[in-house]
C-alpha positions as CSV (number, residue, x, y, z in Angstrom):
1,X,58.0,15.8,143.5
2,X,61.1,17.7,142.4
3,X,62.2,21.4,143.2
4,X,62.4,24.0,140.4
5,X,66.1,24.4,138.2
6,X,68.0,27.3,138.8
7,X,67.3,28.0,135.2
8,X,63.6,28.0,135.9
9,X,61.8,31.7,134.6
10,X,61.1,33.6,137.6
11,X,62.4,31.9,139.9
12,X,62.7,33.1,143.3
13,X,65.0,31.8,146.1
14,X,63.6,32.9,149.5
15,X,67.1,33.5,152.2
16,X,66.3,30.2,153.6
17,X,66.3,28.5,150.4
18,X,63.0,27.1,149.5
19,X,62.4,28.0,145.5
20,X,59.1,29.9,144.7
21,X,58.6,30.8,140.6
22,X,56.6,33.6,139.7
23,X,54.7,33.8,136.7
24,X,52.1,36.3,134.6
25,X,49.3,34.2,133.7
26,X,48.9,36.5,130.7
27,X,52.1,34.7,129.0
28,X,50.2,31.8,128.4
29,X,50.7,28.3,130.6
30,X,54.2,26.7,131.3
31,X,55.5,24.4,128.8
32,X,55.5,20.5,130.4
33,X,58.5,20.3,132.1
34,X,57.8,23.6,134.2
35,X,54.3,22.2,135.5
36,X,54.1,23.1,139.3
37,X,52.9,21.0,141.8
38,X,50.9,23.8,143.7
39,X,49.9,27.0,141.8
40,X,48.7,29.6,144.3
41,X,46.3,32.1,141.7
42,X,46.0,35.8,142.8
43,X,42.9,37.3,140.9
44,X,39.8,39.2,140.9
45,X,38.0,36.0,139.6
46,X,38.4,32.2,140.2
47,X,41.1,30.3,138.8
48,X,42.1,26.9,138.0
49,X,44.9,24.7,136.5
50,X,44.9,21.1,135.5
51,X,47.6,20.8,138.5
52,X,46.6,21.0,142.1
53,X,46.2,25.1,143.0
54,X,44.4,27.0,144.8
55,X,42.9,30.6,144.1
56,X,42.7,34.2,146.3
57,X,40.3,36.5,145.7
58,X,42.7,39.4,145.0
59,X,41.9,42.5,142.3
60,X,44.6,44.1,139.9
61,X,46.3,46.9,141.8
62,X,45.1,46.2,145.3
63,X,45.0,43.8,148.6
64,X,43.1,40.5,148.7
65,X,40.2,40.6,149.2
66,X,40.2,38.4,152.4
67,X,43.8,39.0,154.1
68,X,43.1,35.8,156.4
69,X,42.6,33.8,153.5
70,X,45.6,35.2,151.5
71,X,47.8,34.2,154.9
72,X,46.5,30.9,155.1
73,X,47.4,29.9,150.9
74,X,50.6,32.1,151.4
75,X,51.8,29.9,154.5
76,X,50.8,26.5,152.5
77,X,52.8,27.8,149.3
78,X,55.8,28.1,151.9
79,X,55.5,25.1,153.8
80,X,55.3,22.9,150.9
81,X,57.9,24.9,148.7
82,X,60.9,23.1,150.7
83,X,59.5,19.9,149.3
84,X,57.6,20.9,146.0
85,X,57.4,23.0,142.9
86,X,55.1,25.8,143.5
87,X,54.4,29.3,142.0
88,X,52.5,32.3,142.2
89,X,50.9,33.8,139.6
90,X,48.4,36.9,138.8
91,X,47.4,38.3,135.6
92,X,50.7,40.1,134.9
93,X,53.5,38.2,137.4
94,X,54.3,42.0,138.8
95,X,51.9,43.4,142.0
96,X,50.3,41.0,143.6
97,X,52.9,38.1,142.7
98,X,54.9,40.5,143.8
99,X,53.7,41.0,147.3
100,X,53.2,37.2,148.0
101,X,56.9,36.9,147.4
102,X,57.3,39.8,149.8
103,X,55.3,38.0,152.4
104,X,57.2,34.9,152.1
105,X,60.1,36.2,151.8
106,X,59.3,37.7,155.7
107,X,59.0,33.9,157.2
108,X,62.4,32.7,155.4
109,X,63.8,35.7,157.3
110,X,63.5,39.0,155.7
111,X,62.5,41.8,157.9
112,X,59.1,43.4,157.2
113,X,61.0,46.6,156.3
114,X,63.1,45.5,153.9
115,X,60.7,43.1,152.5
116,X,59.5,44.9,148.8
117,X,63.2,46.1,148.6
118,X,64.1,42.4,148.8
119,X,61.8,41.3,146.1
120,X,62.2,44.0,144.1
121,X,65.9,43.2,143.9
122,X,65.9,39.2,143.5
123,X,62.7,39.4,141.3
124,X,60.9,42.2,139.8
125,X,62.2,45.5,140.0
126,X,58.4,46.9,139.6
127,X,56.9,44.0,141.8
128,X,54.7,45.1,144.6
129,X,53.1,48.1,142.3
130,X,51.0,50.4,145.2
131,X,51.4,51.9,148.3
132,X,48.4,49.9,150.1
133,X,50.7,46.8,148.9
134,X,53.6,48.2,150.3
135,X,52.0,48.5,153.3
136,X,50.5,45.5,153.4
137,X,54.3,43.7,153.2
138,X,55.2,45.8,156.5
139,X,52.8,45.8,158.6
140,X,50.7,42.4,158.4
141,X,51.1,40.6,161.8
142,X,52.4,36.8,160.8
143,X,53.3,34.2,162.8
144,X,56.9,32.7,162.1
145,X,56.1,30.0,159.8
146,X,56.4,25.8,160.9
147,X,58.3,24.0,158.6
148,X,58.7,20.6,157.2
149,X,62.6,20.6,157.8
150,X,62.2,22.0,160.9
151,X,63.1,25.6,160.6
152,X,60.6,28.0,161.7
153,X,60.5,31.7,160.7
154,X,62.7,34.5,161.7
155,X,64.4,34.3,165.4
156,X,64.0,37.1,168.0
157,X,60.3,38.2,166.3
158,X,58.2,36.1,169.4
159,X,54.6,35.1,168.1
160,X,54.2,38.1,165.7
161,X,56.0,39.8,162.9
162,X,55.3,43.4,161.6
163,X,54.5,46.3,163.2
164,X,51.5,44.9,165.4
165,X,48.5,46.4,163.0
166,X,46.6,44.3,160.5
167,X,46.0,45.4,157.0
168,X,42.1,46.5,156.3
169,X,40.6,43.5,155.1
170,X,38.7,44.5,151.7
């Protein structure tokens, strides 16, 4: 297992530096040498690589459709992206890749406020597309996040992060 180039396409690298990519799943798969080791797929129906991944139940232009399910493949995709290649993809790369990034972003340190602004800058400028997305980046309770090297998430936020309500689960 390797960790993405710095000349990888949409590559993200979260403020404690584990490497995420991003990618549209509309612009076709990854040539050979980008291959992840984990995909993490965000969309309305189920999803599959010839790699290992996993899929979310998550529709265009809105919040997955289980937000405990969506935690629990987010905080995988972080853990193992100190040690592996993964990525996050949805149709088009932009919303809901968008707010996964957001969310990591929040363990490796971010604060839930200035989540979407931070993704927005280091990746998309449009990602994270609607309000009810937005929202979901600043107010979803996580836990800080354990991680293989040791580092857990953000100090000073005790056992929960976010404003102390949970997104409506859809």
């Amino acid at each position: 297992m390797s960790l993405w180039s710095s000349t990888t396409a949409g590559l993200v690298v979260l403020p404690d530096g584990r490497r995420v990519r991003g990618r549209g799943l509309a612009a076709g798969p990854p040539d050979a040498t980008e291959v992840p080791d984990l995909g993490l797929y965000l969309t309305a129906r189920p999803h599959t690589e010839a790699w290992e991944s996993r899929w979310v139940s998550w529709p265009d232009f809105g919040l997955p459709r289980s937000t405990s399910d969506a935690v629990e493949a987010l905080r995988d995709v972080f853990e193992r992206s100190s040690v592996s290649r993964v990525e996050i993809a949805c149709d088009g790369g932009t919303g809901r890749t968008g707010t996964a990034i957001a969310l990591l972003a929040r363990w490796a340190g971010v604060p839930a406020d200035d989540a979407v602004a931070w993704v927005r800058a280091g990746y998309r400028p449009r990602a994270v597309e609607t309000a009810a997305q937005e929202r979901l980046v600043a107010r979803l309770d996580l836990d800080p996040a354990p991680s293989p090297q040791g580092r857990g998430g953000p100090q000073g936020h005790g056992g929960a992060m976010g404003s102390g309500s949970r997104a409506p689960r859809k």
